[in-house]
N, C-alpha and C positions, 0 to 999 in steps of 0.2 A: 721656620715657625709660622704658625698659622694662626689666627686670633677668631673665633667666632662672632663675635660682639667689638669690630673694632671701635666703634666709634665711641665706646668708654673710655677710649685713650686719651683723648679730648681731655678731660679731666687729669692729666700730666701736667696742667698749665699750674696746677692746684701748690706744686712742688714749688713757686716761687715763694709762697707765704710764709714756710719757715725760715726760708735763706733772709725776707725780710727782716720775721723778727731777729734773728740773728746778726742782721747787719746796721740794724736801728733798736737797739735794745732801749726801751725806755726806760728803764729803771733808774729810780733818783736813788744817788750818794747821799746817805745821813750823814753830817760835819762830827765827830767828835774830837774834842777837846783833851788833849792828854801834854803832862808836864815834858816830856822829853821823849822823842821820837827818835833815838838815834839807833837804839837796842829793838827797834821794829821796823829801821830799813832793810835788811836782808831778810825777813819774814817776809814782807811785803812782796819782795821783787818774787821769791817762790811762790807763793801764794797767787801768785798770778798767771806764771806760767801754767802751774795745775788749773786753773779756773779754764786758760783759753782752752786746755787739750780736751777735759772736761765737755764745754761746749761747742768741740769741733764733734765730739764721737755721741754727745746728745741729736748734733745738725743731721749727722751722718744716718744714725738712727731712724730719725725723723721723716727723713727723705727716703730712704729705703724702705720704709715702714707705707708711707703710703704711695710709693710706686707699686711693692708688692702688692700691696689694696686693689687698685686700680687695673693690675695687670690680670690679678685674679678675676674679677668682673669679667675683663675682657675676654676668659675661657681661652688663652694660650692651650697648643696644640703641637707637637713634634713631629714629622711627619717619621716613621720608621719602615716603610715598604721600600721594597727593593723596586719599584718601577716607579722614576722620578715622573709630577706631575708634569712636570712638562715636553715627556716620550708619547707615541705612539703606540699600540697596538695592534697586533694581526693574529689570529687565533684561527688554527684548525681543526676542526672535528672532522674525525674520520668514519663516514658514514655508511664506507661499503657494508656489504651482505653479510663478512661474521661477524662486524658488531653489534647484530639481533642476539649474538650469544647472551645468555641470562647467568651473571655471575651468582651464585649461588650461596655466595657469602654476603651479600645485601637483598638477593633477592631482585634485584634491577636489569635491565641489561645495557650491556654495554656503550649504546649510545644515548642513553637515558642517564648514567654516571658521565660520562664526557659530557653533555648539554649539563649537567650542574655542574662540574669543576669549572664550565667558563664561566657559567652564572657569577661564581663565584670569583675567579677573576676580575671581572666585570664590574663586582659591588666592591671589590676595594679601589677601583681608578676613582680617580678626581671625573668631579663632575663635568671637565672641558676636556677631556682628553679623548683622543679619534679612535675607534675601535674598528676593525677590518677581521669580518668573519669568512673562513674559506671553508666551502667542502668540497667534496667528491663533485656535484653537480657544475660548479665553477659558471655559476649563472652571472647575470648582471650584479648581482648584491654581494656577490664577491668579489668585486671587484675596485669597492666604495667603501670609503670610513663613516661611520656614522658616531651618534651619539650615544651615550649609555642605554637608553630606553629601547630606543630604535634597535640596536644590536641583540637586547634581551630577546625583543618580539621576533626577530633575525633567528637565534637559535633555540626558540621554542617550537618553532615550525619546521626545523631540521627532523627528513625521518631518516630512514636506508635507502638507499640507491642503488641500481645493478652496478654501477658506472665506479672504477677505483683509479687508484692514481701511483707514484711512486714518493719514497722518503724524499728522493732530491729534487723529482720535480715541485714539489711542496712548498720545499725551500728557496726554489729559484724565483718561484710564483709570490711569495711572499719577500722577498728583496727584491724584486721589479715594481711590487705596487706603491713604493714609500720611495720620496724624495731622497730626502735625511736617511738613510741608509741606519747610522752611527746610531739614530736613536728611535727606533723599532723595535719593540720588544717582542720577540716571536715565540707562539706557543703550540707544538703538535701534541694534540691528543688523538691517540692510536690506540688499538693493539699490538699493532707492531707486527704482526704475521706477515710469514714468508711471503705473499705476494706482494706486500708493503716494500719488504728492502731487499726481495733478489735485484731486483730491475734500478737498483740506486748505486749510482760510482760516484758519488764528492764523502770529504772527510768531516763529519761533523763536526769533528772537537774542535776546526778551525773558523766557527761559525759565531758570529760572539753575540749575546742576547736572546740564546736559545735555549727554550727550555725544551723538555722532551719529556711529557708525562705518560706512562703507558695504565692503562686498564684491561686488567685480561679477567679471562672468564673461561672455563674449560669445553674443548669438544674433544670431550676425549672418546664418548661413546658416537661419535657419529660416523652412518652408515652410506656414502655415499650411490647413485645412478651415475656412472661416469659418460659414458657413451652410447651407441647402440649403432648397426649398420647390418645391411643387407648383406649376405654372402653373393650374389651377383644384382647387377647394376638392373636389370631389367624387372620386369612383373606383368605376368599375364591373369588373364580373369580364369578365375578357380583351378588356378596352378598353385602348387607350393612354394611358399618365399621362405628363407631361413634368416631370422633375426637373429642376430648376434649382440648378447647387452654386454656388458661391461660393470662391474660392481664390485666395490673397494670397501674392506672393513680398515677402518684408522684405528679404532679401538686397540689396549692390550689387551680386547677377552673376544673369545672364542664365540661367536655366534651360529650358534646349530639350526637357525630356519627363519631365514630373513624374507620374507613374505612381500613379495610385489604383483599387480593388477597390471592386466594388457588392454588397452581400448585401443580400438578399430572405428574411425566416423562415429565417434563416441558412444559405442555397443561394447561393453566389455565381452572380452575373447576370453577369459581365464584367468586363475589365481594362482603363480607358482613360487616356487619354494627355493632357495640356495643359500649352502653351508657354507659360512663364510668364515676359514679361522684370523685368527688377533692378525693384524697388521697385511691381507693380503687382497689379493687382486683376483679375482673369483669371472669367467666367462660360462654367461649362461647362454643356450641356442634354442630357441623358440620355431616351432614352425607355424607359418600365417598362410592360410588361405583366401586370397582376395578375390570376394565372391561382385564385384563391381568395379567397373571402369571407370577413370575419368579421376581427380583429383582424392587421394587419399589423406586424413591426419590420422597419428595415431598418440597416444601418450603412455608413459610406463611411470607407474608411481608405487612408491613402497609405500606398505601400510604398518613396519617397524617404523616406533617414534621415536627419535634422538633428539639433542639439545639446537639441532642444524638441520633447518628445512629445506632451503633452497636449493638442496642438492638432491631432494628427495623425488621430484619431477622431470619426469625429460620427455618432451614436445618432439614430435618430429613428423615428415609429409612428403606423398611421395606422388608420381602419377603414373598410371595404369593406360595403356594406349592400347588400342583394341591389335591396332598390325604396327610394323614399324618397315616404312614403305620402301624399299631399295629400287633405286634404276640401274641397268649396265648397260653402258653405250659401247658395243661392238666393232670390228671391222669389217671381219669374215664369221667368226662364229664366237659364242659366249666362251668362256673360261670355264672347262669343267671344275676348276679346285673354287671358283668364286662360287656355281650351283652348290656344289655340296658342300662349303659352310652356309650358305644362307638359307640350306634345305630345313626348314625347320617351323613348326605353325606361329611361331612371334614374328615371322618375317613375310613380307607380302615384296618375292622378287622381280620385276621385270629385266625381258632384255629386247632393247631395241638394236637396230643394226643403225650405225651413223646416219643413213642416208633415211632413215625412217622417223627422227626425232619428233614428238611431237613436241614442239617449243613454250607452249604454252602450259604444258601439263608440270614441267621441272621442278618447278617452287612447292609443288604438292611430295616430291618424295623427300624422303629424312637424308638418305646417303646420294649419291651418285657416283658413280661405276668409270671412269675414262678406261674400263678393260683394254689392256694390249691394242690401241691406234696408233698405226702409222704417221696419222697427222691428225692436228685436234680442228674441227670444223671450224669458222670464221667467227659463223654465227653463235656458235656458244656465250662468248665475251657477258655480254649486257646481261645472258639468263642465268650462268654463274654468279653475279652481282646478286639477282635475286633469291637464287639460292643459299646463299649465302648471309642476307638478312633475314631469312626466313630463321635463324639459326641452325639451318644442316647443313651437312656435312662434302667433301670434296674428293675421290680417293684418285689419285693418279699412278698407274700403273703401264709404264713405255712399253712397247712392241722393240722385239731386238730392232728390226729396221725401221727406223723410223724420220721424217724427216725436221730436222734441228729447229731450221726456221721458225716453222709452222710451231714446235714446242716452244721455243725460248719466245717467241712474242707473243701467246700467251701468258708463261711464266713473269716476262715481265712486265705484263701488265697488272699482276697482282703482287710485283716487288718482290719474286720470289728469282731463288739462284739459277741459273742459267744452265742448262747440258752442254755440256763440252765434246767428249770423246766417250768413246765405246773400249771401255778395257775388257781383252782376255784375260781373266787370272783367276786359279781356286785358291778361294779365299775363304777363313772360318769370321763369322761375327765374333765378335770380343767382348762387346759393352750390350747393355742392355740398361736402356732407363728404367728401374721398378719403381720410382715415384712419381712416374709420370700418371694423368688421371686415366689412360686408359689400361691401366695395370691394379685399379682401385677392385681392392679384395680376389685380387687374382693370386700372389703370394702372400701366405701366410709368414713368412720370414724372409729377412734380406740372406743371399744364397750368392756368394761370388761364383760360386763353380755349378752356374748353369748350364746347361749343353745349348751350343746356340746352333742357329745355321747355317749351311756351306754354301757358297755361291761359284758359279762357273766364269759367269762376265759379269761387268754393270757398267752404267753411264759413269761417268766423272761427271761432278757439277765445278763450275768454278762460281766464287762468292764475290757477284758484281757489286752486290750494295749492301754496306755494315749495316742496314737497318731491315732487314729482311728478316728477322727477331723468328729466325728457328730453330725451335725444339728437335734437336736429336731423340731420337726412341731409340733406333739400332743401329750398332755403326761398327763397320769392317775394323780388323785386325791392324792395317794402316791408316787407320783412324778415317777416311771416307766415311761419309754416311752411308746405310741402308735405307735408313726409314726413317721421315721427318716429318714436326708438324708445322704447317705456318698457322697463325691465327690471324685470320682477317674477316673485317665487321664483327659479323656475328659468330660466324661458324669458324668453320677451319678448315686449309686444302692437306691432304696428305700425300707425300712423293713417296713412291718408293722406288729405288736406282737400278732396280733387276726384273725383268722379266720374272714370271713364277714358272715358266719352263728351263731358267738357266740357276736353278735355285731349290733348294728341299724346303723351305722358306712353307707349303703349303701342306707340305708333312708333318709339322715340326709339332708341336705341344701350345706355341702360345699364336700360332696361327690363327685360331678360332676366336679366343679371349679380344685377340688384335683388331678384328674385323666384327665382330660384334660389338664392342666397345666404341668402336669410330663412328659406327651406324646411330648416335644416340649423341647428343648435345652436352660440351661438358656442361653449359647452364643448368644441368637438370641434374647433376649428382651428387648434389649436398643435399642431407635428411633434414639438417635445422641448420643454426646462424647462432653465437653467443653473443649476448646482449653488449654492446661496448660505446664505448665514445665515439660520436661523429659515423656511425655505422653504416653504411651502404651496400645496400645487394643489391649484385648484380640482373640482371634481366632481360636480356638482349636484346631484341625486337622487336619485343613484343603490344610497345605501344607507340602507338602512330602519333602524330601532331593532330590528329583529332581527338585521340582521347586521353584523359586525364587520368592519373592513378590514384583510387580513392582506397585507403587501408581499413578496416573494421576488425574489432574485437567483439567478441560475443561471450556473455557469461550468462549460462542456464537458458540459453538461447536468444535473450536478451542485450538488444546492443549498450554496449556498456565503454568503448572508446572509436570514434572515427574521427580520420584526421585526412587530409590532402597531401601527400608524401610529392616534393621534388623531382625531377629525372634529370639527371647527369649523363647526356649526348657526347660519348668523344667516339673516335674513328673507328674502332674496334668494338667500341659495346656500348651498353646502356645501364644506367644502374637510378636505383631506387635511394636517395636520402631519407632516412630518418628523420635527420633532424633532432634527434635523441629526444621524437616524442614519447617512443615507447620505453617503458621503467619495470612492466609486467613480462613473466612468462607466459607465452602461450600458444596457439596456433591462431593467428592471424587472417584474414580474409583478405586477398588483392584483389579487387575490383577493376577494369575499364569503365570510368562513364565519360560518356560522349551523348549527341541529341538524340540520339533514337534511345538510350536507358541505361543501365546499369548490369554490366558483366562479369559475373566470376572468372576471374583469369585463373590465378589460381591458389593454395596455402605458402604462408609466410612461417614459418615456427621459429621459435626464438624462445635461448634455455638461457639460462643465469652461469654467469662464470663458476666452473668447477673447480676452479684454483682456490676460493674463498676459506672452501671447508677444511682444507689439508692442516693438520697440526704439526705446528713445530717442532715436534720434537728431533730432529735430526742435527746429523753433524754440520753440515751445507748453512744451516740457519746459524748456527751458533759463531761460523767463520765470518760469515756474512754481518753479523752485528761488530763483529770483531774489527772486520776492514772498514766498515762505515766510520768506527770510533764513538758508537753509542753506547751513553751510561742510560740505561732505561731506569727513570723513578716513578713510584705512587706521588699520587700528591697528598704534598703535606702542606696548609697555607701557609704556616707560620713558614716555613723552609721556603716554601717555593714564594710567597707573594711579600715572607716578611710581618711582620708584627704589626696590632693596629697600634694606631694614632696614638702618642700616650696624651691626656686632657694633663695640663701643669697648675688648675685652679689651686687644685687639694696641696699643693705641696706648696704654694705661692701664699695662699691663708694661714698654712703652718709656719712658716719664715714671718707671715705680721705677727701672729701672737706670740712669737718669741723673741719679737724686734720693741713689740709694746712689753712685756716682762721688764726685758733690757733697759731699756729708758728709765721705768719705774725704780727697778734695781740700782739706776746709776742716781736717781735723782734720794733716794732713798738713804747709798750707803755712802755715796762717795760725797762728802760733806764739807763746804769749803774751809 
């Protein structure tokens, strides 16, 4: 019980006056005179017991009559919420990207009714009680209890974030931030969508103090941009590129002409069209002619409007190299089968003979050729390094005779497997890596029953040191490798164990794919990057210790976000921190500045998670609530928060005037 006005209480002292008059009753005995009193001693002794019981339940009255008085003053209070004043609080609002959805039965959207149901939470605590607001962002303010007020101004200022999280990380995040474990009263407000609870494995229903309020809102008509990619990895100027998009109807209706725009360095290319029926996955293939070199962005956006936007854009950027420079260092004479794959005008081949190198020109080509050497030169060591931070590329390919030494202490000095023996054996390849990146958009399907190629001999490698972190690409019948990748710094060297004269390996079908693919830096084969927590792209080389990486956003050409982006140096690569300044879609500017000014390196693009838009409706989600052990409710305050305060004045003022009745009545009927 709670008392608004306690100090009316004070006046409880007030309750000794009638125990006085009752313990000190002044009232004088009149003497009367009467002949014989013996037929009025047993009246008497009754007549008295009724008097005292009489003036015990007048006392009793009396005293109850004005505690009740006084208590009423004091505006008595019952507290009846289910969250005692002296718990804690932790509330989550869920602020990913589909809670922009617009529930159409209040008219709000989703994170706009979550920011009021805490509100509201909020206005029922006690005035001392610690509140801890968590979102998606997981900033410093989520991390601290504050006061009622402070927490209000806390989730007024929550918007949407790219940035999402899981049901149980949620839950672990809010029982690490409180001492007192036992008395935390925890609240998630979600949606609750699939990307909420696939990724969650604890049991809810063993969680105690947890409420789980859901607010949904439907996307049921929404038409997502899923992906988009090139049919091959490369782009020359005023050649044809083939864009391949990606576009999903969720809806259960049938859309006959779903309408999307192509921009090119922000010129739109065209307006086209795809039929997309209820619940399917629709590929459209664009052709683009890149009529300019040097760094591209492009964006695809629909101009059909659904209840879900953030899926409607997709950012992406590419770049355009006028040659893609090859060297092949010789013995005796070039590799016919290496000329005629690289015969081709995207490529600008050289061949030097070992003994001709120019050492200084290396770091200028993208690949480098060790075509069929007997023995790899001394002096290569130190220029391979540089080739290598340059981010290109390594390809080594043994001469049948060749001598061991000279290979393996090169080999290991870049921690790769060592050549052992020279085996006779015809051998068929067996495995083929297809998800390796230089197989990106080479099958359209995974395919066990490839024709692979036959080999006559090849090296044996033996594997000196478990850290020598190679990727298989193609590997013999007895499990030997063929063709491997190492990755080191920047770039990458590539072995492969046979001769191309002990080998159809230069006949084959993915010969071409293979060696054009290698000739190009995997850094360079992602379109975009989806927005996420803690994000870091990668970047290889590309900035020195003299300059710094400066990010810019531009809208309507207008710089509208610049920030100084971190770099993360380890052995192998170099990457770009976030920082998780960026919250927008879009294409991005990477800058070099260093003293002499300011240089376009190259586009950043960065799309919003696609997983947002997906509706629930499936089996997968429904098993999925099942195994968590979530009762998903609306909120209801009175259910969920508890009834307010009941005030006990009115019913404390009704107990006096029928304690004053009472008295009157006694002193009225009951008559000595």
């Amino acid at each position: 019980m709670k008392f608004e006005n306690p100090t009316i209480l004070y006046f409880l002292i007030l309750l000794i006056i009638p125990i006085i008059i009752h313990l000190f009753n002044l009232r004088r005995y009149q003497k009367e005179f009467f002949s014989n009193v013996i037929f009025l001693k047993n009246i008497k002794e009754k007549s008295r017991k009724k008097k005292k019981i009489k003036n015990l339940i007048i006392l009793f009255s009396r005293l109850t009559l004005i505690t009740a008085v006084i208590l009423a003053f004091a505006k008595p209070t019952i507290n009846n919420k289910k969250i005692p004043t002296s718990s804690a609080v932790s509330i989550y609002i869920d602020n990913s990207l589909s809670m922009d959805v617009l529930n159409t039965e209040t008219n709000k959207s989703l994170i706009d009714e979550s920011k009021e149901i805490a509100l509201s939470i909020i206005n029922s605590l006690d005035e001392n009680q610690k509140i801890n607001v968590i979102t998606n962002d997981f900033s410093y303010n989520n991390q601290i209890f504050y006061g009622k007020e402070k927490a209000k101004e806390i989730i007024n200022l929550i918007n949407t974030s790219p940035f999402s999280s899981s049901l149980c990380n949620i839950i672990e995040k809010q029982k690490n931030i409180y001492d007192k474990k036992n008395s935390l009263h925890k609240f998630i407000l979600s949606d609750y969508d699939f990307n909420f609870t696939s990724n969650s494995n604890c049991n809810v229903e063993e969680i105690k103090l947890l409420s789980t309020i859901k607010v949904s809102g439907l996307k049921t008509d929404n038409i997502s941009i899923n992906s988009c990619k090139f049919e091959h990895p490369f782009h020359q100027k005023n050649e044809v590129g083939k864009l391949i998009i990606e576009l999903e109807n969720h809806s259960d209706l049938d859309v006959e002409s779903a309408q999307f725009k192509l921009y090119i360095n922000e010129k739109q290319r065209g307006i086209y069209n795809a039929r997309l029926p209820k619940k399917s996955i629709v590929i459209k293939e664009i052709d683009i002619i890149n009529n300019e070199n040097g760094n591209i962005k492009g964006k695809i956006e629909l101009q059909t409007k659904d209840n879900y936007k953030y899926d409607n854009t997709l950012f992406f950027s590419y770049d355009i190299k006028r040659k893609i420079n090859i060297l092949s260092i010789y013995d005796e004479k070039p590799s016919r089968e290496l000329n005629a794959v690289f015969n081709d005008s995207l490529f600008n081949l050289t061949n030097y003979n070992k003994n001709q190198i120019k050492i200084s020109e290396l770091k200028n080509y993208d690949l480098v050729i060790l075509d069929h050497l007997s023995e790899i030169p001394t002096g290569l060591n130190f220029n391979i390094n540089k080739i290598l931070e340059q981010e290109n590329n390594i390809l080594i390919i043994p001469a049948k005779e060749i001598k061991k030494e000279s290979y393996n202490t090169f080999l290991s000095s870049y921690n790769i497997d060592n050549i052992s023996e020279w085996a006779k054996k015809d051998l068929k390849l067996k495995y083929i890596n297809i998800n390796h990146w230089i197989f990106s958009n080479v099958f359209k399907e995974s395919d066990k029953k490839i024709d692979l190629p036959k080999i006559k001999g090849y090296y044996k490698v033996e594997k000196k040191n478990l850290s020598s972190n190679r990727i298989d690409i193609l590997k013999l019948i007895n499990n030997d490798f063929f063709f491997a990748e190492y990755k080191r710094k920047n770039g990458s060297i590539f072995l492969c164990t046979s001769p191309l004269s002990n080998n159809d390996f230069s006949d084959h079908a993915i010969f071409l794919p293979i060696m054009h693919n290698i000739s190009r830096n995997n850094n360079s084969k992602e379109l975009y990057h989806i927005i996420k927590k803690n994000l870091e792209i990668e970047v290889g080389n590309v900035f020195t210790d003299e300059n710094v990486p400066l990010i810019k956003f531009f809208k309507n050409k207008e710089e509208e976000t610049s920030f100084y982006s971190d770099l993360k140096r380890t052995k192998n690569n170099n990457y770009l921190k976030l920082n998780n300044e960026i919250k927008v879609n879009g294409n991005y500017h990477i800058y070099q500045k260093n003293n002499k000014g300011i240089f376009l390196e190259k586009y950043l693009s960065l799309n919003y998670d696609r997983t947002e838009g997906k509706i629930n409706h499936n089996k997968n989600y429904s098993q999925n609530l099942a195994k968590l052990g979530l009762n998903l409710n609306k909120f209801e305050e009175n259910k969920t928060l508890g009834k307010e305060s009941i005030n006990l004045s009115l019913y404390l003022m009704y107990i006096s005037i029928f304690l004053f009745l009472t008295e009157l009545l006694l002193l009225k009927f009951w008559r000595q």
